[in-house]
C-alpha positions in Angstrom: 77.0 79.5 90.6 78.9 82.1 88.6 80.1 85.4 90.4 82.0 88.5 90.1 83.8 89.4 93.3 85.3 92.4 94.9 87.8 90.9 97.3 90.4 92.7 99.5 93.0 90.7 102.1 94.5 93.0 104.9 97.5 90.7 107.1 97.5 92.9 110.8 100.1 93.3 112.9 102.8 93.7 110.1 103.3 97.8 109.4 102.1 100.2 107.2 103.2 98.4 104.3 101.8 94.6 103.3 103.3 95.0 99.4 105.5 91.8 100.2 102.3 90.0 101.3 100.0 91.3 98.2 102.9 90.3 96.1 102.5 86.4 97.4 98.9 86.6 97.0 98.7 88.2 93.5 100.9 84.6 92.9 98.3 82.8 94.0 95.4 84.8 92.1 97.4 84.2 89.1 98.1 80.4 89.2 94.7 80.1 89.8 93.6 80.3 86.1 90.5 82.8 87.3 89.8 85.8 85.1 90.7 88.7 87.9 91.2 92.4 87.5 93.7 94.0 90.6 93.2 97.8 91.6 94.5 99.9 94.5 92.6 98.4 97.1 91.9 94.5 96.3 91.1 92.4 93.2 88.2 91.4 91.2 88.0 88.0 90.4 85.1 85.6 87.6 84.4 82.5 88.4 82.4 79.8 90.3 81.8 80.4 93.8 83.0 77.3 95.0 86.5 78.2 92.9 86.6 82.3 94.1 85.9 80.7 97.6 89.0 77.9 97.2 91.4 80.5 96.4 90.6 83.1 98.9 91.2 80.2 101.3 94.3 79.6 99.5 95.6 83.3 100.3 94.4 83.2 104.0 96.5 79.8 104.3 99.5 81.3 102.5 100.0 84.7 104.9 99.2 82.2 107.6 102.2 80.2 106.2 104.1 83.1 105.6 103.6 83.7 110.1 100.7 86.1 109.8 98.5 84.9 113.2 95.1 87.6 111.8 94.1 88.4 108.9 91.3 91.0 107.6 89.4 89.7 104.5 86.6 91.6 102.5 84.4 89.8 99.7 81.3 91.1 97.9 79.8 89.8 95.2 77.4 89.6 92.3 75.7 86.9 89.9 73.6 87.0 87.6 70.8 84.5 86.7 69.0 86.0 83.3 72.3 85.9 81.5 75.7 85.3 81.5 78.0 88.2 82.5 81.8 88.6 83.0 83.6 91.6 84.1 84.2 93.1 80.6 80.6 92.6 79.7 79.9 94.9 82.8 82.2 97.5 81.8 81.0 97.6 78.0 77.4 98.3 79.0 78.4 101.7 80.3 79.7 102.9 76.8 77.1 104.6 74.5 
């Protein structure tokens, strides 16, 4: 099944400041090969579920590599059964 998700990854316990551990995960989004879109406050990623879902596991098991014992995660998403949609397609529809 094809979705679009909103995801977000929060490693606790480490400060005000996690840019070392969104750097390490934006590596892993982008080996990944997945269409995705970051903004201030998590990432967008296209694909198959079971994909989105391999590679959010992938970032969980990286910060727990990288000594993070809890992590916060956030995923919604969308799909879309009438017709194919990515991203883009979502964001052209709102232009007259």
């Amino acid at each position: 099944m094809k979705i679009i998700a909103d995801f977000c990854i929060v490693p606790m316990g480490v400060g005000p400041s996690v840019s070392t551990y969104v750097r390490e995960i934006q590596t892993i989004i982008e080996a990944s090969g997945l269409v995705h879109v970051m903004h201030a406050n998590g990432t967008n990623i296209e694909g198959e579920m079971a994909q989105v879902s391999a590679l959010i596991e992938a970032c969980c098991a990286r910060l727990t590599e990288m000594g993070i014992e809890r992590t916060f995660c956030t995923m919604a998403f969308s799909t879309r059964t009438d017709k194919p949609q990515t991203m883009a397609d979502k964001l052209a529809s709102l232009t007259p």
